[in-house]
C-alpha positions in Angstrom: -29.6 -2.3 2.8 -29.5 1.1 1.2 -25.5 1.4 1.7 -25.3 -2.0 -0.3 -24.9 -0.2 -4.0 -22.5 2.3 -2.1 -20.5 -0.8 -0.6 -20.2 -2.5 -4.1 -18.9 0.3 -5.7 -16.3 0.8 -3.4 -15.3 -2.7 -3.3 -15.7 -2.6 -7.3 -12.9 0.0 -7.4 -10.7 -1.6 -4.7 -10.7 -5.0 -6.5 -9.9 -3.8 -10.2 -7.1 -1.1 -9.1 -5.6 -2.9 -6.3 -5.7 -6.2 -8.6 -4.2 -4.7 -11.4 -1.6 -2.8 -9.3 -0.9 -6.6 -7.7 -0.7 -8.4 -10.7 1.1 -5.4 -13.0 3.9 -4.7 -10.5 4.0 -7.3 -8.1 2.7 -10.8 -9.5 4.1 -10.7 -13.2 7.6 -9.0 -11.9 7.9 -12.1 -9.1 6.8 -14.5 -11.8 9.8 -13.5 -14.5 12.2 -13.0 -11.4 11.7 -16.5 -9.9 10.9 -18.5 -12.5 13.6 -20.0 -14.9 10.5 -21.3 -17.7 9.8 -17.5 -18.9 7.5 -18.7 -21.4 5.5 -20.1 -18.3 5.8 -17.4 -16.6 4.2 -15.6 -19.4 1.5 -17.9 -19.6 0.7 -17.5 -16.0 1.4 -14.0 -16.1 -1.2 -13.7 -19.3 -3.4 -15.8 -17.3 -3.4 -13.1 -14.3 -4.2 -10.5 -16.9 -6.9 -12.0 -18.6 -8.9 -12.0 -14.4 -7.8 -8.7 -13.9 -9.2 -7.7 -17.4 -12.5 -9.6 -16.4 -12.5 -7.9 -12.7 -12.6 -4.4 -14.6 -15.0 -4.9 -17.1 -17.2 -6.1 -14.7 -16.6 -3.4 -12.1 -16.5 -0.6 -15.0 -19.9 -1.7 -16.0 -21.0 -2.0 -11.9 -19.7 1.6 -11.4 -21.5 3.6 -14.2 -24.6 1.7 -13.8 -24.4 2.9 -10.0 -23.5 6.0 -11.0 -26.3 6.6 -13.6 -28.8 5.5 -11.7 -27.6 7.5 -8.8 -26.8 10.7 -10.5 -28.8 10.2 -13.6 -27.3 12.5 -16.3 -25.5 14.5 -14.5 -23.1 11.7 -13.8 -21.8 12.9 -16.9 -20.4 16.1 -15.6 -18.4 13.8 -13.1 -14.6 13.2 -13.3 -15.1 9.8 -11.3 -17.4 8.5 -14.7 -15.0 9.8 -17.5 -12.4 7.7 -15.5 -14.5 4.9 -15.3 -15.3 5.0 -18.9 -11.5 5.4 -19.8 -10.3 3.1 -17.6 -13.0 0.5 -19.4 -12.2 1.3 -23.0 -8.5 1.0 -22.3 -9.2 -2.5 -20.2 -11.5 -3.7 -23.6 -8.6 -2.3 -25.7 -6.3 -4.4 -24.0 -8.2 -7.3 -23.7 -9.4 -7.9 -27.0 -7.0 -5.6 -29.2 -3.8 -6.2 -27.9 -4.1 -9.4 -26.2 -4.8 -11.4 -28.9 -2.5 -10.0 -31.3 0.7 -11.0 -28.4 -1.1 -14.8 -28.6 -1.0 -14.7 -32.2 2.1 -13.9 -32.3 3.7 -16.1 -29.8 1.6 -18.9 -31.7 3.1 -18.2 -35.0 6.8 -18.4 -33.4 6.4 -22.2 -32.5 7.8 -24.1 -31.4 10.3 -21.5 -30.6 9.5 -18.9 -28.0 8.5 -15.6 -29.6 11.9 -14.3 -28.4 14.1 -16.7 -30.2 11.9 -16.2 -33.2 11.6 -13.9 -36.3 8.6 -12.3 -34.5 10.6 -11.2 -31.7 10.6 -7.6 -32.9 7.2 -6.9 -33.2 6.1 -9.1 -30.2 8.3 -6.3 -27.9 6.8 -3.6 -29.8 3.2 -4.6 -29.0 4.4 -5.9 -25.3 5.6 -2.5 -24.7 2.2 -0.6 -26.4 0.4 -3.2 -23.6 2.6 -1.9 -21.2 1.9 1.8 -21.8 -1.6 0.9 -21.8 -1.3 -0.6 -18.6 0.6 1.7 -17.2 -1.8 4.7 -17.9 -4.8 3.0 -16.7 -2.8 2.3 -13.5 -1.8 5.7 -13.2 -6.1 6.6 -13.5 -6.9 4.3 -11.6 -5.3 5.9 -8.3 -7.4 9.3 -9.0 -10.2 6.6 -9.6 -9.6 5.7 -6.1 -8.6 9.2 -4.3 -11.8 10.4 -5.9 -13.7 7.7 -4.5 -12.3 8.0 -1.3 -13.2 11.9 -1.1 -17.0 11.2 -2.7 -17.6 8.3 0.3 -16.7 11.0 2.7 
């Protein structure tokens, strides 16, 4: 029972990079690609998004409570907790800054989809800040996992 916080963790990370890498470049790509309806594929898309967002928070939390109580302070001298704590803030960012702001927007371009409307311009401009976003924690979230392959070792 004492490798059970160890286990979590590791499944923590696997589920919240390996589900955003499967959503974020294999899911949402298939999606636009096979589907005719892209405002449905945006809304299922979005919906696969809003998990994964829900999957980190709740791993980021997981992981630095394990690693606080495991390391106590001196977690924060740890690159694995700086990219938890990144990887969190830009997974909250996402979630509840930019997120809402692409619903808003795709709600005020009704009945019209956002890209045949007068909102079209700023809709891609925040689509691609989300993307950059999501790109970068992506990008962290493979050292996230090298590291935590090297620390189970």
């Amino acid at each position: 029972m004492n490798k059970l916080p160890d286990i979590l963790a590791q499944m923590a990370v696997t589920l919240w990079v390996g589900g955003m890498w499967a959503i974020g470049y294999l899911a949402a790509p298939v999606l636009f690609n096979a589907l005719s309806d892209k405002m449905l594929a945006g809304m299922l898309a979005g919906r696969m998004f809003t998990w994964i967002a829900y999957v980190g928070m709740v791993s980021g939390v997981y992981l630095l409570l394990f690693r606080f109580v495991r390391f106590g302070g001196a977690a924060f001298k740890q690159g694995f907790l700086w990219l938890i704590v990144l990887m969190l803030l830009l997974t909250i960012a996402g979630h509840f800054g930019i997120s809402p702001l692409l619903v808003a927007l795709k709600e005020q371009a009704l009945p019209l989809d956002v890209m045949q409307s007068v909102f079209r311009d700023r809709f891609a401009t925040w689509h691609g800040i989300s993307s950059v976003v999501y790109l970068v924690q992506s990008l962290l979230g493979l050292f996230l996992v090298t590291l935590n392959r090297s620390a189970s070792r």
